[in-house]
C-alpha positions in Angstrom: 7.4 -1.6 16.8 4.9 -2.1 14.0 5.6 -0.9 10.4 2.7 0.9 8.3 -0.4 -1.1 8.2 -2.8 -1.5 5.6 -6.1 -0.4 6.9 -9.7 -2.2 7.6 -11.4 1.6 7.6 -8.8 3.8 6.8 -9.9 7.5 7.9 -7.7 10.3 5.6 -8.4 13.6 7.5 -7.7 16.2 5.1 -8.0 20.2 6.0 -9.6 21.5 2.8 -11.1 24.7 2.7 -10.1 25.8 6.0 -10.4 29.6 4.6 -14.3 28.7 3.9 -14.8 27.7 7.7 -15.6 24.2 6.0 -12.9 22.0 8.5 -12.0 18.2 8.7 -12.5 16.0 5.9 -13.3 12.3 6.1 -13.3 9.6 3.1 -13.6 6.0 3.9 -11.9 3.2 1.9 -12.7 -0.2 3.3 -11.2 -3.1 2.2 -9.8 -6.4 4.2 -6.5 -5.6 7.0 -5.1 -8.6 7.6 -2.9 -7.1 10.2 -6.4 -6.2 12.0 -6.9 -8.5 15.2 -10.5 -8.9 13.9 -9.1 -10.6 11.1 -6.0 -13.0 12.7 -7.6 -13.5 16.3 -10.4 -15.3 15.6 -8.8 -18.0 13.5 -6.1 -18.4 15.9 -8.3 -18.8 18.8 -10.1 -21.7 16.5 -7.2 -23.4 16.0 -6.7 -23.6 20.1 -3.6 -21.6 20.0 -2.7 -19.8 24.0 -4.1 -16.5 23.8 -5.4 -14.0 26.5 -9.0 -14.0 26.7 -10.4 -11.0 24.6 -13.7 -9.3 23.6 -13.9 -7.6 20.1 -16.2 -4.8 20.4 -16.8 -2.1 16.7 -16.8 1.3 17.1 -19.8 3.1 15.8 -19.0 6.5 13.6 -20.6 8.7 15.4 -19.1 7.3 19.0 -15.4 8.0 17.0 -16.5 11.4 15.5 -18.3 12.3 19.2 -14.6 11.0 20.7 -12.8 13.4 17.7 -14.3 16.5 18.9 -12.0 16.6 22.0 -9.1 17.0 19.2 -10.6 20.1 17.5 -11.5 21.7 20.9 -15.0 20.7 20.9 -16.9 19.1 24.0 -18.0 15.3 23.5 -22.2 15.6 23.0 -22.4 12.2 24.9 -22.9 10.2 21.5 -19.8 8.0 22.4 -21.5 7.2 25.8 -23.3 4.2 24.5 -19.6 2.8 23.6 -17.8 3.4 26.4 -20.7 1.5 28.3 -19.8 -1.7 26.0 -15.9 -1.4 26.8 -17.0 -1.2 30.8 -19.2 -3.9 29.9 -16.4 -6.1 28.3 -14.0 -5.1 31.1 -16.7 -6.2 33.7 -16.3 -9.8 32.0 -12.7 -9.7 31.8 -11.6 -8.2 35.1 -10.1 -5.8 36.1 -6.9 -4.4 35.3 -7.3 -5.7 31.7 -5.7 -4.8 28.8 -7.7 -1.9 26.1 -6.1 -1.6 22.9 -7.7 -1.1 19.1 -7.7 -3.5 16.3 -4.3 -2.0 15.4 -2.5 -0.7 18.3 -2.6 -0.4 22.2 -0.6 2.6 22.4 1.4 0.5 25.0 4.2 3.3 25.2 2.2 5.4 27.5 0.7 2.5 29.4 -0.5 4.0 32.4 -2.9 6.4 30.4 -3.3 4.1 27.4 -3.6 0.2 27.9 -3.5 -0.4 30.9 -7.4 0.0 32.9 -7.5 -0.4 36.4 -11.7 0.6 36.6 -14.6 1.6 34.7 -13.7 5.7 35.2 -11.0 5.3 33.4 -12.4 4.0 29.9 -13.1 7.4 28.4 -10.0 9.0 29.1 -7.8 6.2 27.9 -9.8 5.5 24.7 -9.4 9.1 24.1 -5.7 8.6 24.5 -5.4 6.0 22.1 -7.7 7.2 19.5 -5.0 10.3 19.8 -2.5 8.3 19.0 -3.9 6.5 16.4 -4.1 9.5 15.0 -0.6 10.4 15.1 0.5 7.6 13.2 1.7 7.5 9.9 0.3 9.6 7.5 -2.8 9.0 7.6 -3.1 7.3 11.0 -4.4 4.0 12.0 -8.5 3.1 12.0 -10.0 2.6 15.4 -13.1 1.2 14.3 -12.3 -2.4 15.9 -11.5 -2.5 19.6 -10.6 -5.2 21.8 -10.6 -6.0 25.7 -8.2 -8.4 27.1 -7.1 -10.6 30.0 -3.9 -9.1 31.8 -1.7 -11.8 31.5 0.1 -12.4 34.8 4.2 -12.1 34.6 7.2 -11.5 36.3 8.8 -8.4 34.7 12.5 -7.7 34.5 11.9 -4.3 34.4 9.4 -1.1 34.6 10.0 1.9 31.6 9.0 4.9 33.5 9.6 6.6 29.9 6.6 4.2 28.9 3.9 5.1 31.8 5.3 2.8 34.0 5.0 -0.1 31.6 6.3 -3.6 32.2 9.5 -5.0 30.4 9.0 -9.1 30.0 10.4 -11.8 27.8 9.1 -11.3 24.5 10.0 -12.9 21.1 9.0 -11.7 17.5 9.5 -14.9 15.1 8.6 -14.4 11.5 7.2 -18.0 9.5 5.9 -18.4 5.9 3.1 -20.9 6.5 4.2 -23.3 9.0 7.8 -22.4 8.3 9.7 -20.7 10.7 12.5 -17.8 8.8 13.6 -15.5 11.5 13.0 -14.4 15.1 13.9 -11.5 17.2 14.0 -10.6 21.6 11.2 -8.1 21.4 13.0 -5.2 23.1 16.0 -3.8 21.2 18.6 -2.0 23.9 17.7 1.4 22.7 14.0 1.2 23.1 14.8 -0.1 27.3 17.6 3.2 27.5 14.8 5.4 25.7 12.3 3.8 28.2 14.6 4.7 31.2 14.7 1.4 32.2 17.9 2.1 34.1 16.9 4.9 36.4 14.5 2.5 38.8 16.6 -0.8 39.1 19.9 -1.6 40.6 20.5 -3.8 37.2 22.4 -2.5 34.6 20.2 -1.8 31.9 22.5 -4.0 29.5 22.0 -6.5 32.0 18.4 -6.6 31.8 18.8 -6.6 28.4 20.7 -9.6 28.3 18.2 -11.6 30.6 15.4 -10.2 28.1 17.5 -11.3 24.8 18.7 -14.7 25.2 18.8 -16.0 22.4 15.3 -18.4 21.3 17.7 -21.1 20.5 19.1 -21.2 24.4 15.8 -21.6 25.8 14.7 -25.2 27.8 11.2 -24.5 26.2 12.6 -23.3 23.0 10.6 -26.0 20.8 7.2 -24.5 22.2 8.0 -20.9 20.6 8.6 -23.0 17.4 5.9 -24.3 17.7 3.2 -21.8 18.7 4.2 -19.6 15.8 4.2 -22.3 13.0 0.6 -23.3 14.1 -0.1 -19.9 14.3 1.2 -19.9 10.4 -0.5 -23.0 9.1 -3.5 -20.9 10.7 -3.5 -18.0 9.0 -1.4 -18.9 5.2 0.6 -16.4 3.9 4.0 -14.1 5.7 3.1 -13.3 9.7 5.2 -11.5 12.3 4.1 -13.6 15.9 4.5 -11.9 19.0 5.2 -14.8 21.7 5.0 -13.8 25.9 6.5 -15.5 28.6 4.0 -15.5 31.5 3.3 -17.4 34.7 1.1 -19.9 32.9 3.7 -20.4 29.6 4.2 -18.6 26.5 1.2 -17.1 25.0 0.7 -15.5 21.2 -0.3 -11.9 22.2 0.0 -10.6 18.8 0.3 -10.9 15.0 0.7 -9.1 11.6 1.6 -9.1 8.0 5.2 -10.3 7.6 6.1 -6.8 5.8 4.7 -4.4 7.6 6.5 -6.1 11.0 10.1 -4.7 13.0 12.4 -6.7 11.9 16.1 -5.9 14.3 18.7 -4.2 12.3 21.1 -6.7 10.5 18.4 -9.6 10.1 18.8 -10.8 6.6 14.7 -10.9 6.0 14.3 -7.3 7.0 15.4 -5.6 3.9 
């Protein structure tokens, strides 16, 4: 649903001299990512906004380089070990299932193999998975220095996306502010991203009628002022242009995620999406 993102640590893999046996490439450019959620958690948990309990854990180099050997056919030489104990480590705070994504991405679309760990064994495999597709997006991919570990928030889905590894369809809204200002906001889940998910082929409800449930509209909703709300604190937070993802869950909305205003989805016809 993201756009491109600027980039903490943004890794270009280049293949240069492949005819001299020389292989991968890497250069790193740091420089501040807003859109990381090292950068925009911390402030909104400060300003005692609802968010799932997380731990931010960094990724050492030579854990990510150890992980990037799988891709060129190499076997891991156990360097990453050391990492994957603080993710089980973080998870064993949490709970378990909890939530694994990076600093940029969860890789939710594939959420049985990605985000979503049930136990410790399953750490490698799914960081793997997501590193993967970190690295598949864009041109240049998306760093996975920062990573994150995160309550599962407990909801009542509408739906299960066997096209997205089983992953659960709730109410989600995407409101966009300027400050405290609220300018747009968008259901999270456009139709064709539930048909592509195969939303339809488990559930006696129309797909369009799911749809429906999961789109009303912010303005219809009893609780409606909360959204408002949440995302212009969120807003007066942070400064600047901000995309704020807002879930319904058991316990109330909660403000899962956040990024730069233009580099956000915004649904097709909205006047502030260009």
């Amino acid at each position: 649903m993201r756009g491109r993102y600027a980039v903490h640590v943004v890794v270009f893999l280049k293949k240069t001299g492949l005819d001299r046996g020389e292989g991968k490439k890497k250069e790193e450019i740091k420089m501040i990512d807003k859109t990381c959620l090292s950068y925009w958690f911390p402030k909104i948990e400060a300003a005692g906004l609802p968010v799932p309990e997380t731990r931010i854990v960094n990724m050492p180099n030579e854990a990510y380089e150890d992980v990037f050997n799988i891709f060129d056919g190499k076997p891991m030489t156990g360097k990453a070990e050391p990492f994957f104990d603080e993710i089980k480590a973080a998870a064993d705070i949490i709970g378990y299932p909890c939530f694994l994504r990076t600093g940029q991405t969860s890789a939710k679309h594939g959420w049985d193999e990605t985000c979503f760990l049930e136990s410790s064994e399953q750490v490698p495999q799914h960081m793997v998975a997501i590193v993967e597709y970190s690295e598949m997006t864009g041109l240049v991919g998306l760093p996975c220095d920062i990573w994150a570990v995160r309550k599962l928030l407990p909801v009542n889905p509408f739906a299960i996306c066997p096209g997205y590894g089983n992953m659960p369809i709730c109410r989600e809204f995407r409101l966009f502010v300027d400050g405290g200002v609220v300018r747009c906001w968008h259901p999270y889940w456009p139709l064709k991203a539930l048909m592509n998910g195969g939303v339809g082929r488990i559930t006696d409800d129309d797909v369009g009628s799911i749809f429906d449930r999961l789109s009303k509209e912010v303005v219809l909703l009893p609780d409606k002022d909360r959204l408002f709300y949440l995302a212009s604190k969120a807003g007066l937070a942070l400064g600047g242009s901000w995309s704020v993802d807002i879930l319904e869950t058991e316990e109330g909305w909660y403000l899962t995620d956040m990024a730069e205003a233009d580099k956000s989805y915004h649904w097709e016809g909205c006047e502030l999406g260009g």
